[in-house]
C-alpha positions as CSV (number, residue, x, y, z in Angstrom):
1,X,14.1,-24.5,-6.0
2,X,11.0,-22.4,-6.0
3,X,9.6,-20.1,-3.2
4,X,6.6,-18.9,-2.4
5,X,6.7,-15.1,-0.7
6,X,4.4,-15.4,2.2
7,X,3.4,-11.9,4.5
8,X,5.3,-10.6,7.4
9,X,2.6,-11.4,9.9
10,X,2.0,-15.0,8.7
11,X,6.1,-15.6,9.0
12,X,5.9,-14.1,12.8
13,X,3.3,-16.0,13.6
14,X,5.0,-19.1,12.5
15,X,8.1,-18.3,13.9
16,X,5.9,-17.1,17.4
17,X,3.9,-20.8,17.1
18,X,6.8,-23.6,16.3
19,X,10.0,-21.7,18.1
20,X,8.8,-22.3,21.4
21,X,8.4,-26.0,20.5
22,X,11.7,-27.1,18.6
23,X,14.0,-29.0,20.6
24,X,17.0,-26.6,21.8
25,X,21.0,-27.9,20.7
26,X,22.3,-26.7,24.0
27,X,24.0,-28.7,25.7
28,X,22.5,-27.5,29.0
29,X,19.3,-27.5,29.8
30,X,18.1,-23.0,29.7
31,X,18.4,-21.7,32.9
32,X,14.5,-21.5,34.2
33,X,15.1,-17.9,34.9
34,X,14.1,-17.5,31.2
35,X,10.4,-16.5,30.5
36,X,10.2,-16.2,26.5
37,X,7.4,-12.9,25.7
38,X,4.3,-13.5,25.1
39,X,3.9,-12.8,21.6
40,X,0.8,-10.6,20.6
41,X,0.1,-9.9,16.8
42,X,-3.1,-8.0,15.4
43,X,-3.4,-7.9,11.5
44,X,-5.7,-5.4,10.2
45,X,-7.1,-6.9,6.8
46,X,-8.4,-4.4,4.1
47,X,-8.3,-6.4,1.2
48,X,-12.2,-6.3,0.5
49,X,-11.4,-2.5,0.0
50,X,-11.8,-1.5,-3.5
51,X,-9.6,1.2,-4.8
52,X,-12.8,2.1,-7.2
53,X,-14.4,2.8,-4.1
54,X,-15.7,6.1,-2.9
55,X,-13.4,7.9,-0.1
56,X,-16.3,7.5,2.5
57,X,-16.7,3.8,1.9
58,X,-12.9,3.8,2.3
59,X,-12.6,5.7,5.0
60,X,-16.1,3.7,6.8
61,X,-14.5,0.5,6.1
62,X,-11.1,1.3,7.5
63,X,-12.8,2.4,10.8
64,X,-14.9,-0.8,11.0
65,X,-11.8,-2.7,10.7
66,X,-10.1,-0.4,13.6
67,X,-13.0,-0.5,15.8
68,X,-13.3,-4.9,15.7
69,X,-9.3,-5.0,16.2
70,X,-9.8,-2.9,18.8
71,X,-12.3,-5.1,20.0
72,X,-10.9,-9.0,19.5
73,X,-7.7,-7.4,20.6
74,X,-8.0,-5.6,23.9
75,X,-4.5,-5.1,24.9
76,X,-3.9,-2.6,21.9
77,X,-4.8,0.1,24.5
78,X,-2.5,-0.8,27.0
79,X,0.6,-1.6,25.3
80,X,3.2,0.1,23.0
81,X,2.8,-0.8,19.4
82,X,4.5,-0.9,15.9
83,X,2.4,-0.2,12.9
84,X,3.6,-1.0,9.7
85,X,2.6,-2.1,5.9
86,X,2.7,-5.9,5.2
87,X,2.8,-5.5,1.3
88,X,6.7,-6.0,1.2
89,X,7.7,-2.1,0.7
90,X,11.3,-1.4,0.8
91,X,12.4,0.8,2.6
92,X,9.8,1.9,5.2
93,X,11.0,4.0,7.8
94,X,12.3,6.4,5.2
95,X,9.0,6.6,3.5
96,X,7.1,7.5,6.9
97,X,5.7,3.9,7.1
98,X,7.0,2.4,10.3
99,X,5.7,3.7,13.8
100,X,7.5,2.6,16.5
101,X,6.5,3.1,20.5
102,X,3.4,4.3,19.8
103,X,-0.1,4.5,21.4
104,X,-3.3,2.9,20.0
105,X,-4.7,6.6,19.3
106,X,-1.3,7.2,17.3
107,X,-1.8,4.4,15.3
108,X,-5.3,5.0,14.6
């Protein structure tokens, strides 16, 4: 059997998109008390970033790409984030690469 790896976000948003629909194997209907999240995912994409670019062009481009998430994405201000890699890196929080509870300034 082959696999294919897909990224993080695109397996959340999945999960986020078809969970909500499958038919539940509870006997019981859920109890409407039950409200599931709202689920709210922003991807930052910088792979038209060149590492054989020069630091400003790095540097201007990851600001553009800020700036329009900030923008298509409103609620970044307003709510507590997590920041983290999608490239599959093990072991992230001990390398400093997870941010948890954080602010949108923080994670800029």
């Amino acid at each position: 059997m082959s696999a294919k790896a897909i990224r993080e976000y695109d397996g959340k948003l999945l999960l986020a998109n078809y969970l909500l629909q499958s038919p539940t194997l509870a006997l019981e209907k859920p109890t409407p008390a039950f409200a599931p999240a709202q689920t709210r995912l922003a991807q930052i994409n910088l792979s038209h970033v060149s590492t054989s670019d020069s630091a400003d062009q790095i540097a201007e481009a990851v600001e553009a790409a800020l700036d329009r998430a900030e923008l298509l994405n409103p609620w970044l201000q307003t709510t507590k984030l997590v920041a983290k890699p999608d490239q599959l890196i093990k072991r992230r929080g001990k390398s400093g690469l997870l941010l948890l509870n954080a602010k949108w300034a923080d994670v800029k």
